[in-house]
C-alpha positions as CSV (number, residue, x, y, z in Angstrom):
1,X,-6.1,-8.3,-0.9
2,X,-4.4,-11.0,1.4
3,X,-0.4,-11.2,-0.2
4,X,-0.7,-14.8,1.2
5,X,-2.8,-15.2,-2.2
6,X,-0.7,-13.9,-4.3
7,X,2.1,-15.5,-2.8
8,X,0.4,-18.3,-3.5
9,X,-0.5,-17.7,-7.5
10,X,3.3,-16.8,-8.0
11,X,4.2,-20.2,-6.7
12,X,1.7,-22.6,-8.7
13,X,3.5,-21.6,-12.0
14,X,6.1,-20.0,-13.5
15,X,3.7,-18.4,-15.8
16,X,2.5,-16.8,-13.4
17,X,5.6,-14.3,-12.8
18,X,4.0,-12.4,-15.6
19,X,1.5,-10.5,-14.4
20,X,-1.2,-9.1,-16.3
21,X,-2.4,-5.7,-15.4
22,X,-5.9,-4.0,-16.3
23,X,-7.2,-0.4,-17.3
24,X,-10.2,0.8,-16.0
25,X,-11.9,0.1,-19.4
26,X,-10.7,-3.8,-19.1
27,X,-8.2,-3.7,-21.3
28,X,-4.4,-5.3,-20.9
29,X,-1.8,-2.6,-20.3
30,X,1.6,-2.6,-19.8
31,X,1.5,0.6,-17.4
32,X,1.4,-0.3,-14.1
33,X,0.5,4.1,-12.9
34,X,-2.2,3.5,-15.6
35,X,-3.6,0.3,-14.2
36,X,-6.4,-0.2,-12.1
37,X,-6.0,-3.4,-11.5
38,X,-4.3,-6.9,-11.3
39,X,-5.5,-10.3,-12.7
40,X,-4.8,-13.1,-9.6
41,X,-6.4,-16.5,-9.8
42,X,-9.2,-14.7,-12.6
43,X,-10.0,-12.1,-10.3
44,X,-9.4,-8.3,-10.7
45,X,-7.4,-7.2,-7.3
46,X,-7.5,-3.5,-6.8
47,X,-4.1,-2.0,-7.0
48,X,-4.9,0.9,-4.4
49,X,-6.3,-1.4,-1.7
50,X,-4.0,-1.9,1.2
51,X,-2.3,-5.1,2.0
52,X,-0.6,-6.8,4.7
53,X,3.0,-5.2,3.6
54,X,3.8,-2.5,6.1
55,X,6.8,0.3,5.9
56,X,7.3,2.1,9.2
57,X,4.3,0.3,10.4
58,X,1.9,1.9,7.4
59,X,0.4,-0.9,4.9
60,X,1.8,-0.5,1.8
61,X,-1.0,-0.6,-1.7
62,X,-0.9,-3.7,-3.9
63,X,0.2,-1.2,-6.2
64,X,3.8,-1.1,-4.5
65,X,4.1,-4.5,-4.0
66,X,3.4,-5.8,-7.5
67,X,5.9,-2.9,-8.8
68,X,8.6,-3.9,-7.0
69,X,7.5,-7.6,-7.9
70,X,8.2,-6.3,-11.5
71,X,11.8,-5.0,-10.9
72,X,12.7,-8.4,-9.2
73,X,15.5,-8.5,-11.1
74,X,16.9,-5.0,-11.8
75,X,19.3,-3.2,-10.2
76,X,19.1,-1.1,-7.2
77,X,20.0,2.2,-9.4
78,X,17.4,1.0,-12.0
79,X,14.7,0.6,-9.4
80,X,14.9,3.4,-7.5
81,X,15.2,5.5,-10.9
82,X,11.8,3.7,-11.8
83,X,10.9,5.0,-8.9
84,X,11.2,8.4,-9.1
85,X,10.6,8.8,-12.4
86,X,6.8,7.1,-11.5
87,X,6.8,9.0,-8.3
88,X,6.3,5.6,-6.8
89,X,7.0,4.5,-3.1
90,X,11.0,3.5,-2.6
91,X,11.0,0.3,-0.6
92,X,14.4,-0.3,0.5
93,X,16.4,-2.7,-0.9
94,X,16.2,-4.7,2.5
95,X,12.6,-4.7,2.4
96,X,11.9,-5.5,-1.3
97,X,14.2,-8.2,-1.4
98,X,12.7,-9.8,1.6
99,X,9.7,-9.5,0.3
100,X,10.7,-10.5,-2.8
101,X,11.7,-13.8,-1.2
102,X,8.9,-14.1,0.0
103,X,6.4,-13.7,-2.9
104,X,8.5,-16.4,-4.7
105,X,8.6,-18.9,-2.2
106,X,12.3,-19.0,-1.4
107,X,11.3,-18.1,2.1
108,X,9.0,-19.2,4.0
109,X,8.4,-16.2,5.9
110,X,8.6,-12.0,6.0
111,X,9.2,-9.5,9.0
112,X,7.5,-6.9,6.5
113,X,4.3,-8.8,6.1
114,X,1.8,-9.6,8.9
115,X,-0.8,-12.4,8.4
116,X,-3.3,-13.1,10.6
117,X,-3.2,-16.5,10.3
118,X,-1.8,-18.5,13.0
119,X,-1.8,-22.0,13.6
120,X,-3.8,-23.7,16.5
121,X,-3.6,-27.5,17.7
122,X,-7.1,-28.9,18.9
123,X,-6.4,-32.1,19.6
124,X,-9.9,-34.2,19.9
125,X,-8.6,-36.8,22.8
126,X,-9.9,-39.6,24.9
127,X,-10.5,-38.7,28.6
128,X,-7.4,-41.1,29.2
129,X,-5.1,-38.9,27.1
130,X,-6.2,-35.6,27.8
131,X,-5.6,-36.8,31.7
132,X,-1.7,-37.9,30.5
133,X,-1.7,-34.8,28.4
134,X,-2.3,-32.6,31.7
135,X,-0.1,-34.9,33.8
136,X,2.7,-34.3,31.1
137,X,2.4,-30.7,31.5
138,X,2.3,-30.2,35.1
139,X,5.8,-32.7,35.0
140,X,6.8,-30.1,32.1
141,X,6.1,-27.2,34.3
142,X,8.2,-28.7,37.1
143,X,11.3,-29.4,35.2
144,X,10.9,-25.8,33.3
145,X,10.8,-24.2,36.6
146,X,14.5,-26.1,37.3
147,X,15.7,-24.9,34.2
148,X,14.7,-21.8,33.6
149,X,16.9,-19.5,35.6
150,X,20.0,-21.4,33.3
151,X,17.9,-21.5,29.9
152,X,19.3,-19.1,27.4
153,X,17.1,-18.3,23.9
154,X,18.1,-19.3,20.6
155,X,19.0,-16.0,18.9
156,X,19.2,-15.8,14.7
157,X,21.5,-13.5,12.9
158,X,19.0,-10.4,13.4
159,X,17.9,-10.4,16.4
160,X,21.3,-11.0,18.1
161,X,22.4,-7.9,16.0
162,X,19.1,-5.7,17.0
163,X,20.6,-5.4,20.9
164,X,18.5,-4.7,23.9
165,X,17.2,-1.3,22.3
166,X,16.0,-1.8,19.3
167,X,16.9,0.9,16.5
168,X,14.9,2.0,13.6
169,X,18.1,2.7,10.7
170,X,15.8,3.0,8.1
171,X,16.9,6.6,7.6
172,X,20.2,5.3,7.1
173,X,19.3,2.3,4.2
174,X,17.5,5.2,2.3
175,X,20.4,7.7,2.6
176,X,22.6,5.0,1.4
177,X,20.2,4.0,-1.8
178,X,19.9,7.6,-2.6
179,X,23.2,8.3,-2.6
180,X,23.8,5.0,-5.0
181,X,21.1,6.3,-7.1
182,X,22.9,10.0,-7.2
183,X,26.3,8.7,-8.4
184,X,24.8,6.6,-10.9
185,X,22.8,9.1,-12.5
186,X,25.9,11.5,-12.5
187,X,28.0,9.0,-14.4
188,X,25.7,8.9,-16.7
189,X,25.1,12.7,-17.0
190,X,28.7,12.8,-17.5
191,X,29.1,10.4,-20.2
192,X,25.7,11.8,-22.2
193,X,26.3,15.5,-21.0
194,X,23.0,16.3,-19.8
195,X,21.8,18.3,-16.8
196,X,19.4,19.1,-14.8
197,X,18.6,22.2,-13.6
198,X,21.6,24.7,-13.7
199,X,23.1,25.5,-10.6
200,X,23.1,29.0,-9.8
201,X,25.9,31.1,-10.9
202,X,26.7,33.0,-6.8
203,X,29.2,35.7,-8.7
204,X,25.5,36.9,-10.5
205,X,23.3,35.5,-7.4
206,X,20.0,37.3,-7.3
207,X,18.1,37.4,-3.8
208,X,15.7,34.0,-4.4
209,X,12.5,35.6,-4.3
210,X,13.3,37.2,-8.3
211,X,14.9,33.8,-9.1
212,X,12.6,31.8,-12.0
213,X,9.8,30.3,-9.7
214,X,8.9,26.7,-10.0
215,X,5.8,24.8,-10.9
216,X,6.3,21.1,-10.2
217,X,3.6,18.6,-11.8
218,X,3.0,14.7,-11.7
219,X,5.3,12.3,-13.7
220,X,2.2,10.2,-13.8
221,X,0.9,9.6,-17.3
222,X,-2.8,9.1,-16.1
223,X,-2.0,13.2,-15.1
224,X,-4.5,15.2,-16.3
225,X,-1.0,17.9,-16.7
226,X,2.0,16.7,-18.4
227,X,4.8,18.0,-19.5
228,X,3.4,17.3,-23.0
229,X,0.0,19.5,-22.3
230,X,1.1,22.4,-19.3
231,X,2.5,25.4,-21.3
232,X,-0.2,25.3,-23.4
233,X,-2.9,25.6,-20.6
234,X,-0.5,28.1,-18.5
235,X,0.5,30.2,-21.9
236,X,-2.8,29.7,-24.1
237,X,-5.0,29.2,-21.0
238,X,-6.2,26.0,-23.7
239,X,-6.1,22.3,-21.9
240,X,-5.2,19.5,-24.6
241,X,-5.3,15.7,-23.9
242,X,-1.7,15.0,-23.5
243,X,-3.4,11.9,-25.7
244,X,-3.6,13.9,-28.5
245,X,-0.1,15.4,-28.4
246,X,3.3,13.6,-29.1
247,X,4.8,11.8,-26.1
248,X,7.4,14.1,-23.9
249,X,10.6,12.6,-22.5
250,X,11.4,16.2,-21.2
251,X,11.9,16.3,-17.4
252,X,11.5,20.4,-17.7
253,X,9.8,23.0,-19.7
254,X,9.3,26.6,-19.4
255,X,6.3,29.0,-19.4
256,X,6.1,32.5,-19.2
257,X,3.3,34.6,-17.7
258,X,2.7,38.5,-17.7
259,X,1.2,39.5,-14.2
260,X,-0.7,43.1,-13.9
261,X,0.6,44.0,-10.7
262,X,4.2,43.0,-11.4
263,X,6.4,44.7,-13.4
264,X,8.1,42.6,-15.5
265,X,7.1,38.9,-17.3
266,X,8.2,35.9,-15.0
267,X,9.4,33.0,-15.9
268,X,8.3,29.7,-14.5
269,X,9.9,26.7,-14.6
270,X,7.3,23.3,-14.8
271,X,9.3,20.1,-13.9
272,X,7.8,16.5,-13.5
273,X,10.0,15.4,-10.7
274,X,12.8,16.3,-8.3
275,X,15.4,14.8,-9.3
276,X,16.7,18.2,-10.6
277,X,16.4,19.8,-7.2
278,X,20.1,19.4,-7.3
279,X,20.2,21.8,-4.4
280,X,17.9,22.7,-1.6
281,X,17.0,26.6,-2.8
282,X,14.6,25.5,-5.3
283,X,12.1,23.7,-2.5
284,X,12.0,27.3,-1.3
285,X,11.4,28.6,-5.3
286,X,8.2,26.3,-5.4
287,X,5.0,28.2,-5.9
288,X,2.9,25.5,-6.9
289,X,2.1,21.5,-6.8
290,X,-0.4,19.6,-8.7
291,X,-1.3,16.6,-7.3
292,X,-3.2,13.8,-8.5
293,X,-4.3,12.5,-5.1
294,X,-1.8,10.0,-3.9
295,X,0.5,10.0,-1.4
296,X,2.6,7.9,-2.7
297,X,3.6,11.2,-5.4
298,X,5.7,12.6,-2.2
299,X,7.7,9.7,-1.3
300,X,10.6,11.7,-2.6
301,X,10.0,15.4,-2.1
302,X,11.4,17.2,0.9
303,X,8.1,17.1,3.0
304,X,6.8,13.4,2.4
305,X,4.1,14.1,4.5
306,X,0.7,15.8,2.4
307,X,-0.1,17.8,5.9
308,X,3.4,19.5,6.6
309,X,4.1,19.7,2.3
310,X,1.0,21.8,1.5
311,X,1.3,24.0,4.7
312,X,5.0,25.3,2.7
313,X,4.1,25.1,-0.6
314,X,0.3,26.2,-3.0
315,X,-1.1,22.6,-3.9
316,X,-3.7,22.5,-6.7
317,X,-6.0,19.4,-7.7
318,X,-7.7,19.9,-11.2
319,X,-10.0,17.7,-11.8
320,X,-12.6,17.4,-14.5
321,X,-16.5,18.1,-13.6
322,X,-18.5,15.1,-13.0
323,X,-15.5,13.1,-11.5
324,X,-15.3,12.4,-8.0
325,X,-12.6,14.0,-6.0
326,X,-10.1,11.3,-3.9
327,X,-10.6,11.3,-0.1
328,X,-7.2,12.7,0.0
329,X,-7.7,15.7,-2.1
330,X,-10.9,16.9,-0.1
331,X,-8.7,16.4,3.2
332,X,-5.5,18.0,1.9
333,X,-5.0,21.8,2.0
334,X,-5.2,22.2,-1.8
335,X,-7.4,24.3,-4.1
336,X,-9.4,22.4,-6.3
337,X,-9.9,23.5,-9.9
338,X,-13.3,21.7,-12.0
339,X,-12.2,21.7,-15.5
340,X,-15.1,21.0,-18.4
341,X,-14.5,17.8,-20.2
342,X,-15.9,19.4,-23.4
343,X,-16.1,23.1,-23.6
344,X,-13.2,24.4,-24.3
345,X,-13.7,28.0,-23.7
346,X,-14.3,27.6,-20.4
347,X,-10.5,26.5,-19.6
348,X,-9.6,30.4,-19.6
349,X,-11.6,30.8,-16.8
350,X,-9.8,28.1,-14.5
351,X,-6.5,29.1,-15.7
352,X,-7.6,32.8,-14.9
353,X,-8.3,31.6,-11.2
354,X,-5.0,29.8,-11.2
355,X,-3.4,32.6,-12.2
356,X,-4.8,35.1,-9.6
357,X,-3.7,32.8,-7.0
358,X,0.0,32.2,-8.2
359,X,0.3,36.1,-8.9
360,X,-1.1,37.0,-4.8
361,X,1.3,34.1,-4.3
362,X,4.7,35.7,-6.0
363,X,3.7,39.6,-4.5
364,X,3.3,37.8,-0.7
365,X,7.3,36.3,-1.9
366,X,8.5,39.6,-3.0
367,X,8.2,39.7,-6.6
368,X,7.3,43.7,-8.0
């Protein structure tokens, strides 16, 4: 949708800052990975269509826009832990609050968002004028051409600090957050006395390939696997509608599996984002990634990119039958896995496959 119209909604009332989102069975929800939707002017906007909102020259879904719209007014820490834990896209603080700005009206315009609409004179003149308009100009021309070589350009606050060459520092703003976001969340491991992932202990260091692999899943709720449903279909090979089972705030469970053509039981650790990758080592103990379809899941994993992420590490899309498969799942290098929506017994075949992939997997990694 054009942001122009949005901007515009925010700005006819206050009201309006609330904004209601939409399932896909029409109903109001407060769940903006959930929603399909967003109510502007009493039209259903598509969250995943792309708008005029660019980061590093990519457009940027309405879904991204209206959640940082949301967090308007909470901290950097508290967004960008919003983010992770929704594996949504960080926008730099620069960005959203530029944007921001400019969504509420307080500016008039944004370097981030490119509108196609530009305004043209067309002045409808008498011959008489348009002759003084044309002898105006050429006496314009003639006094520009005098000036010119001592004319100097107006120059605002950022472009006199962008130089002659400009730089990209974006690396730098997202370094910075991340590192904000980092000492926050280790005062406040600190004061609770919780952890992620231990480190390892290097006086008992084993080589990494007989360390506890690691299966890492979607923190998305509309997820077909969740922490609340994953042992169960890894250990039980049974899949359960994480609706039916009590909501998980875990960030990490375990599952073990006995392989026939390894010797002893591994141990695999299933964890729903990466903040816990407190160290690089366990990017290289990843065996698996289920992916729901969206890019935007990667924004914080150590290869952003679906092409370069899937060509290190096994990606798996499960899907159920009759469902149609994102564009992005068909194109990605990931294995697709059709689950039945009702029969039941058929879920130890899938998780059978799974399996025989994850175990040629752990032998090509040095596991016996």
């Amino acid at each position: 949708m054009k942001l122009g119209e949005l901007r515009e909604y925010l700005g006819k009332d206050k009201s309006n800052h609330d904004l209601k989102l939409i399932s896909g069975d029409g109903e109001l929800i407060d769940d903006i990975v959930l929603a399909k939707s967003v109510v502007v002017n009493g039209e259903n906007k598509d969250l995943d269509e792309l708008t005029e909102f660019s980061l590093e020259g990519k457009p940027v879904p309405l879904r991204v826009v209206i959640h940082c719209w949301l967090h308007r007014n909470s901290s950097a820490a508290d967004y960008l832990a919003d983010c992770r834990a929704k594996n949504f896209t960080n926008v730099s603080f620069l960005h959203r609050n530029d944007l921001i700005q400019w969504l509420s009206g307080e500016s008039e315009t944004s370097q981030y968002v490119s509108t196609s609409e530009e305004k043209s004179e067309l002045p409808d003149k008498s011959a008489l004028q348009s002759k003084e308009s044309n002898a105006g100009k050429a006496a314009s021309a003639q006094v520009k051409g005098e000036v010119f070589p001592y004319e100097r350009a107006i120059l605002d606050h950022n472009s006199s600090l962008r130089g002659s060459k400009p730089t990209n520092f974006q690396y730098l703003i997202k370094e910075a957050e991340l590192k904000l976001v980092h000492s926050f969340k280790s005062a406040t491991k600190s004061k609770s006395g919780t952890s992620g992932i231990s480190k390892p202990d290097h006086s008992k260091a084993k080589p990494s390939s007989q360390k506890d692999p690691i299966i890492l899943i979607p923190s998305a709720a509309s997820s077909i696997f969740t922490i609340a449903n994953i042992r169960q279909f890894l250990e039980e090979s049974k899949y359960v509608n994480p609706k039916d089972l009590p909501i998980s705030h875990k960030d990490l469970v375990t599952a073990v599996k006995k392989f026939d053509r390894i010797s002893r039981p591994i141990r695999f650790l299933i964890v729903n984002n990466t903040k816990l990758f407190t160290q690089p080592e366990y990017w290289d103990r990843v065996v698996a990634i289920f992916t729901t379809g969206h890019e935007w899941q990667f924004t914080n994993y150590q290869w952003s990119n679906p092409a370069e992420l899937f060509q290190h590490c096994k990606g798996f899309y499960f899907h159920f039958s009759g469902d149609l498969v994102p564009r992005n799942a068909e194109q990605w290098n990931v294995q697709k896995l059709e689950l039945d929506k009702n029969k039941r017994f058929k879920d130890i075949e899938v998780s059978r496959f799974f399996w025989t992939i994850i175990e040629r997997e752990l032998l090509a990694r040095g596991y016996h």
